[in-house]
C-alpha positions as YAML, in Angstrom:
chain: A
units: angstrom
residues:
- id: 1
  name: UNK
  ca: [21.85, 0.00, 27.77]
- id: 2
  name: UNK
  ca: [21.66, -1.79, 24.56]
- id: 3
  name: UNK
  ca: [18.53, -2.94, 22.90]
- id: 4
  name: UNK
  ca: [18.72, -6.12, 21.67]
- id: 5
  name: UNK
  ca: [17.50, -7.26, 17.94]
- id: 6
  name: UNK
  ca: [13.60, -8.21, 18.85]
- id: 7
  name: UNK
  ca: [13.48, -4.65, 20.63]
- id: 8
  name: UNK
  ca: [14.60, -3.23, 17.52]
- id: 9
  name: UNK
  ca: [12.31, -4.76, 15.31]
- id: 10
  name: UNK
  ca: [9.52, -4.30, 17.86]
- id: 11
  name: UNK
  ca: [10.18, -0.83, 17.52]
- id: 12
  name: UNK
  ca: [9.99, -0.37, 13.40]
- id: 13
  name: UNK
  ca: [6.90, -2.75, 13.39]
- id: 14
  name: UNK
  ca: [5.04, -0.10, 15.73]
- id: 15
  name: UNK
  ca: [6.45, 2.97, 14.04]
- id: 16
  name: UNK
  ca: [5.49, 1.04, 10.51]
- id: 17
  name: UNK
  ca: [2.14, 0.67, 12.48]
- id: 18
  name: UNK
  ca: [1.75, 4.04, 13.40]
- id: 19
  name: UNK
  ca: [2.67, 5.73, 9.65]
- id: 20
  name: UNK
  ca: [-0.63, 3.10, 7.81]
- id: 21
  name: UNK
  ca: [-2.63, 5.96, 8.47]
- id: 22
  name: UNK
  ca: [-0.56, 8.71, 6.38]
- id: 23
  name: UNK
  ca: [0.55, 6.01, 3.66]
- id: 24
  name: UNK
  ca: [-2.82, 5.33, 3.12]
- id: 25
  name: UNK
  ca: [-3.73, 8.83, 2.91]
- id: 26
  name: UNK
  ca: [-0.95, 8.71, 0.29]
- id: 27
  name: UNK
  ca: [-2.38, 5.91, -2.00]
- id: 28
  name: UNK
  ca: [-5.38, 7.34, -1.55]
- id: 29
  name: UNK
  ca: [-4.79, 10.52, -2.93]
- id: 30
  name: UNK
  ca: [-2.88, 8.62, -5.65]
- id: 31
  name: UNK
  ca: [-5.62, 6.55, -6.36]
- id: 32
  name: UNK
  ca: [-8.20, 9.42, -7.15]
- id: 33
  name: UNK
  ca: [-5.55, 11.38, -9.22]
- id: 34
  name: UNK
  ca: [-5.22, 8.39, -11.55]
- id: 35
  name: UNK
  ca: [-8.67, 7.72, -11.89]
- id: 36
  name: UNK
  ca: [-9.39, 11.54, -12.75]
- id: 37
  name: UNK
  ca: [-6.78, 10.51, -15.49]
- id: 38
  name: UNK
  ca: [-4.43, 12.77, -14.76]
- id: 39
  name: UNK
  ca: [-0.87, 10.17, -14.26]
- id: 40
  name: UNK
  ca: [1.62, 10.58, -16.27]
- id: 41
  name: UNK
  ca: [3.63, 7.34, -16.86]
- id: 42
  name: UNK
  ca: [6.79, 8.85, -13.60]
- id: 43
  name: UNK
  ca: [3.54, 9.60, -11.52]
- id: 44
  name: UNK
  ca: [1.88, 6.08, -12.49]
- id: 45
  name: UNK
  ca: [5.23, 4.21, -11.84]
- id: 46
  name: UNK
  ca: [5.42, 6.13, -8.23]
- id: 47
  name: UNK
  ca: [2.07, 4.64, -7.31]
- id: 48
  name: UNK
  ca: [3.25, 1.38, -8.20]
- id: 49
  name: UNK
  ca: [5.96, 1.96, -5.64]
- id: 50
  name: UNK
  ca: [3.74, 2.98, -3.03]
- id: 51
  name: UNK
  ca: [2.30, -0.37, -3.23]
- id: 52
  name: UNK
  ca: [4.84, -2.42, -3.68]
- id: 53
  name: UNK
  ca: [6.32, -0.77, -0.41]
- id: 54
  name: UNK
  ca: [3.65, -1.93, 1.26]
- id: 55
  name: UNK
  ca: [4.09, -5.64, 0.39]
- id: 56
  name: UNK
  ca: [7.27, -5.56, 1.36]
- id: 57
  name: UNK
  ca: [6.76, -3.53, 4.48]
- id: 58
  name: UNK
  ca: [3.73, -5.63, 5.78]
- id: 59
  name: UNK
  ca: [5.64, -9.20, 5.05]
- id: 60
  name: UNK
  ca: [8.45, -7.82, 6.85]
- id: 61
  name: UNK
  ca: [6.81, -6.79, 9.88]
- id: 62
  name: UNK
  ca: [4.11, -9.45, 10.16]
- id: 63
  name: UNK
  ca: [1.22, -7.70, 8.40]
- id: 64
  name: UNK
  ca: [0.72, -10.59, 6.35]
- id: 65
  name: UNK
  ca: [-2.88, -10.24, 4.84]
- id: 66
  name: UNK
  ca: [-1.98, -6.09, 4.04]
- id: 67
  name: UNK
  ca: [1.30, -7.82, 2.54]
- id: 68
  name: UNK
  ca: [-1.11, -10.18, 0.58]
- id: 69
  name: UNK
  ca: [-3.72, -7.61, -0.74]
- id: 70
  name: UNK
  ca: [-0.96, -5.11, -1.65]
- id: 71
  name: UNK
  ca: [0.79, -7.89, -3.83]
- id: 72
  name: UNK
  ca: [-2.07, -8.78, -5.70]
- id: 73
  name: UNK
  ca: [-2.58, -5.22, -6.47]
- id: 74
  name: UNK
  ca: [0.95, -4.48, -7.38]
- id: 75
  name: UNK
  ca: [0.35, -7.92, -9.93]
- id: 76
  name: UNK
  ca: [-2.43, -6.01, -11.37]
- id: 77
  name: UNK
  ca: [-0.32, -2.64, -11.68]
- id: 78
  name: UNK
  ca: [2.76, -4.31, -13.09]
- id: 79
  name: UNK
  ca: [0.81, -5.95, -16.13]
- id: 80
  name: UNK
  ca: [0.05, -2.19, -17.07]
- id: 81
  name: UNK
  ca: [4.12, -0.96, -16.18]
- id: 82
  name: UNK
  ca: [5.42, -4.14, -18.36]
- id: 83
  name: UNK
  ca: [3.64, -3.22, -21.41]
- id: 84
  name: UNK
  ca: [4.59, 1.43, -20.45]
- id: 85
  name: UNK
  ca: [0.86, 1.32, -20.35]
- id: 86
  name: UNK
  ca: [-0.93, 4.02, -17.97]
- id: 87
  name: UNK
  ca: [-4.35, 2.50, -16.56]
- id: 88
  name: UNK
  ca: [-7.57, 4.37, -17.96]
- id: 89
  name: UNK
  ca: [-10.60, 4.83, -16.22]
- id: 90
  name: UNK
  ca: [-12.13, 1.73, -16.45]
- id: 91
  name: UNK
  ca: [-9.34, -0.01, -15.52]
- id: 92
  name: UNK
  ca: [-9.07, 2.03, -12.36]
- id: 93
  name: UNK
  ca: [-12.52, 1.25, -11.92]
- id: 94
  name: UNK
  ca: [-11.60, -2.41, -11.57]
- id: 95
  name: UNK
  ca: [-8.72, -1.18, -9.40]
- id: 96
  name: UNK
  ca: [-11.41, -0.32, -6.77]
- id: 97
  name: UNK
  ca: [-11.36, -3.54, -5.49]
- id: 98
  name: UNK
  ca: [-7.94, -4.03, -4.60]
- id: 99
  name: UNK
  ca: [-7.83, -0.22, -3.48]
- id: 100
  name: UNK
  ca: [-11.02, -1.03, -1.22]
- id: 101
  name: UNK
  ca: [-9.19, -4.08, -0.03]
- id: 102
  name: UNK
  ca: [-6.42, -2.21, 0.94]
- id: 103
  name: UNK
  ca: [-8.53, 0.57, 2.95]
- id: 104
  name: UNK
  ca: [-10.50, -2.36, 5.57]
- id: 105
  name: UNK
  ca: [-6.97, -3.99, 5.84]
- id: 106
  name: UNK
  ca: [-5.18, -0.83, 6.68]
- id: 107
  name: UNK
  ca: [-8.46, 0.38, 8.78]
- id: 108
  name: UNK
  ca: [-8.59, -2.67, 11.01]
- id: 109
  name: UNK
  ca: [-5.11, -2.23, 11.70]
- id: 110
  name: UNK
  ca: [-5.32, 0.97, 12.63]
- id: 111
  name: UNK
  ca: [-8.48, -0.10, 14.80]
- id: 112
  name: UNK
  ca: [-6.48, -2.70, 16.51]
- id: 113
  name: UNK
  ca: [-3.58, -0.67, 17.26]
- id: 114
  name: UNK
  ca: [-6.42, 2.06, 18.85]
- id: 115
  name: UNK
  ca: [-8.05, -0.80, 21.40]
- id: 116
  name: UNK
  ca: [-4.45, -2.32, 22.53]
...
């Protein structure tokens, strides 16, 4: 039995759904070794990847306000990669908000998923 296209895409949105928790156990971590300075510009530029994943990730599969919040914080990030600039602790201080952002997105998701 084949399974058509919309089955198929069903099936990566829910196993996208499913893996929020662990990816944002992943920024997280991320996000607390940059702010205890301690990127390096490869580790920096694989953060920025972790984000940008997810605004490609949650556009594709419908997530549009995580899609929305991890853009604007991937806009932030890039202003830093353009210029080979690693963030300092203030500016990851500012990053909190985005980060933050991020967290009740991916949290209500994960809520939602728990009731349905």
């Amino acid at each position: 039995m084949k399974i058509d296209t919309i089955e198929k895409i069903e099936l990566l949105k829910s196993k996208f759904r499913l893996e929020i928790p662990s990816r944002l156990e992943e920024i997280e971590q991320k996000f607390i070794q940059g702010k205890n300075l301690s990127f390096n510009k490869k580790e920096f530029e694989e953060f920025y990847r972790y984000i940008h994943s997810l605004t490609g990730a949650g556009s594709t599969f419908g997530e549009k306000e995580l899609s929305q919040s991890a853009l604007s914080f991937e806009n932030e990030l890039k202003i830093f990669l353009d210029k080979s600039k690693i963030p300092n602790k203030e500016d990851f201080i500012n990053f909190e908000v985005y980060m933050n952002d991020l967290k009740n997105i991916c949290t209500n998701i994960i809520n939602k998923d728990t009731k349905e």
